[in-house]
C-alpha positions as CSV (number, residue, x, y, z in Angstrom):
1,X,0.0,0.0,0.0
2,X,1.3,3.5,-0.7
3,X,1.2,6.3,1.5
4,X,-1.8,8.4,0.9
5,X,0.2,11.5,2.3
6,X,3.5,12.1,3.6
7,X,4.6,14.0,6.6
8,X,4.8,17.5,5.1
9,X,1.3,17.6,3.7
10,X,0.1,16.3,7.2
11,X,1.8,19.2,8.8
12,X,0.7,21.6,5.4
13,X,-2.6,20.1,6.3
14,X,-2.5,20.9,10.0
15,X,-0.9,24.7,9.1
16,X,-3.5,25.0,6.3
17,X,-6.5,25.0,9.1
18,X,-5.0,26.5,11.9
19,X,-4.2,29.3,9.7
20,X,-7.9,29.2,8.0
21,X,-9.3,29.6,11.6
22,X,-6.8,32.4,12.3
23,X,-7.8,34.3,9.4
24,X,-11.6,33.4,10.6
25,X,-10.7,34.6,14.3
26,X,-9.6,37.6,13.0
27,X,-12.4,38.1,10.5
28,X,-15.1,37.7,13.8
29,X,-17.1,40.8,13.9
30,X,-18.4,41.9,18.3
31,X,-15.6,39.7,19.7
32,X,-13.1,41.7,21.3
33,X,-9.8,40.8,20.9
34,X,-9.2,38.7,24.1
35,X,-12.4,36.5,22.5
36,X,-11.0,36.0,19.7
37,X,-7.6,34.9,21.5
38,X,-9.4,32.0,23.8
39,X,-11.8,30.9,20.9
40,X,-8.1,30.1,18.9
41,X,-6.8,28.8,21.6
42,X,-9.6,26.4,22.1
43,X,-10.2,25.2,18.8
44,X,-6.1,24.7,18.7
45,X,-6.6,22.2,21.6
46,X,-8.9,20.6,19.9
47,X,-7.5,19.9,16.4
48,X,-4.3,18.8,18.8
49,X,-7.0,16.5,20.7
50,X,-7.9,14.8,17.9
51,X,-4.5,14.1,16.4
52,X,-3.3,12.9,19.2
53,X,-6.0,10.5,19.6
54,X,-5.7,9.4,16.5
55,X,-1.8,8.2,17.2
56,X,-2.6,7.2,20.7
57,X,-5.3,4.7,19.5
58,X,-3.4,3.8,16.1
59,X,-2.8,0.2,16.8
60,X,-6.4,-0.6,18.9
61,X,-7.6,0.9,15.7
62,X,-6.0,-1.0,13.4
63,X,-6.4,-4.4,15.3
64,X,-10.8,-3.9,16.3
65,X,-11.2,-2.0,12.4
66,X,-8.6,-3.3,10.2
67,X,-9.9,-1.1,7.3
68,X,-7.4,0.9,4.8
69,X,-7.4,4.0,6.9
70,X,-6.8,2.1,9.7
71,X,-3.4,0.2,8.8
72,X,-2.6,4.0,7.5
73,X,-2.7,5.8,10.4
74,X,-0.7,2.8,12.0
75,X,2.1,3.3,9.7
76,X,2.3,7.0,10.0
77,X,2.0,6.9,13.5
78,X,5.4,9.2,14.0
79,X,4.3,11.3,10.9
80,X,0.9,12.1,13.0
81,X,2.9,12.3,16.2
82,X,5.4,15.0,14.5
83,X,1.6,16.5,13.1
84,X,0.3,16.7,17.0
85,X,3.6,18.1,18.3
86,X,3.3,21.0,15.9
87,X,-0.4,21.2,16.3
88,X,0.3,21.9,20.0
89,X,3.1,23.9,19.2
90,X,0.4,26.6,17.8
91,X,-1.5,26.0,20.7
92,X,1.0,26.8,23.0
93,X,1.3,30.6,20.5
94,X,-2.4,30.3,20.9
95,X,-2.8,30.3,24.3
96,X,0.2,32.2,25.3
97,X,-1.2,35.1,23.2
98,X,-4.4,35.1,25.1
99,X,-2.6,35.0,28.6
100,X,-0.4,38.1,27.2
101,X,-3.3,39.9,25.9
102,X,-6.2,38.9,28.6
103,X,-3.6,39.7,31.4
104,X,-4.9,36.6,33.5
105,X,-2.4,34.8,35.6
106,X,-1.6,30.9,36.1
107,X,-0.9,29.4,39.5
108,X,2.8,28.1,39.4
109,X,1.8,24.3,39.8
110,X,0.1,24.9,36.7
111,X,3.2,26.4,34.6
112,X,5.1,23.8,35.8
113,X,3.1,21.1,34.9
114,X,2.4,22.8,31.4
115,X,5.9,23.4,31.0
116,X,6.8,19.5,31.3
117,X,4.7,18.7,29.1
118,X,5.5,20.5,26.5
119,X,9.2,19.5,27.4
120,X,8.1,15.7,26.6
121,X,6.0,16.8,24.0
122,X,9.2,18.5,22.0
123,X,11.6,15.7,22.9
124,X,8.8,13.7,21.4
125,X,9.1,15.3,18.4
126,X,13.0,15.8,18.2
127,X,13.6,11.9,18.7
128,X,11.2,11.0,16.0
129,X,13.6,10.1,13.0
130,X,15.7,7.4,13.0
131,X,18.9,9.5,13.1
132,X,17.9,10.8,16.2
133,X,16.6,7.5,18.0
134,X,20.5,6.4,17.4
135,X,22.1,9.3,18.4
136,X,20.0,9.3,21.8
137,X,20.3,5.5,21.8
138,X,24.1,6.5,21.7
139,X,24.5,9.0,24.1
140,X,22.1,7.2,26.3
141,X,24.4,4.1,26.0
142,X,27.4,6.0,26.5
143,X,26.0,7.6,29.5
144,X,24.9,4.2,31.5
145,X,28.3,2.9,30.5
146,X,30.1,6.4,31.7
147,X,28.1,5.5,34.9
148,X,28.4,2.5,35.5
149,X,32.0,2.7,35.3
150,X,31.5,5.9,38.1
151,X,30.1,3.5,40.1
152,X,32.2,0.9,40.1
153,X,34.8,0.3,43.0
């Protein structure tokens, strides 16, 4: 079976309508600005919701379904998760905007837990090639070794 889509139209995809509902969050006529900001920001959250469910479930999907679209979303799982990662990335812009402009204020357990997950969320994305899956495979190894020889009496 050939790939319906590679990775940079599911990303072109994902840029395509988060720009298109930008453009239609701007367009809004009565909303204030800060509206506007938390409407994006929602809708953002969303879109990342559902591409992330889609990778999450990929093989449960594939196994209870079995269907084309099915077995395709199983063998782009890492092209969907590098699609999610960037999804949230404009949610993060999205919501980070409203914050600035709205002026409300987070409790700190709540920027630090935000803040971790994006941190997994972009080492996620940075160890999805193969190149980088050996280099951290490396430097992992290399570490445990470099330990392990620390340890050692």
């Amino acid at each position: 079976m050939t790939n319906m889509m590679s990775l940079s139209k599911w990303s072109g995809l994902i840029a395509v309508l988060s720009a298109t509902l930008l453009l239609w969050i701007v367009s809004m006529e009565g909303s204030d600005q800060t509206e506007k900001l938390l409407f994006w920001a929602r809708y953002t959250a969303r879109l990342s919701f559902v591409v992330f469910m889609l990778v999450f479930t990929a093989s449960a999907l594939n196994y209870f379904v079995g269907n084309r679209a099915a077995q395709f979303v199983r063998q782009n799982r890492r092209n969907l998760g590098l699609s999610f990662a960037f999804a949230h990335s404009i949610h993060l812009v999205a919501l980070c905007s409203f914050l600035w402009v709205s002026g409300e204020q987070r409790t700190v357990d709540t920027l630090i837990i935000g803040t971790l997950v994006y941190l997994m969320i972009f080492a996620m994305a940075l160890t999805s090639t193969d190149k980088a899956v050996a280099k951290v495979g490396l430097l992992i190894g290399k570490g445990c070794i470099a330990l392990a020889f620390i340890r050692s009496p």
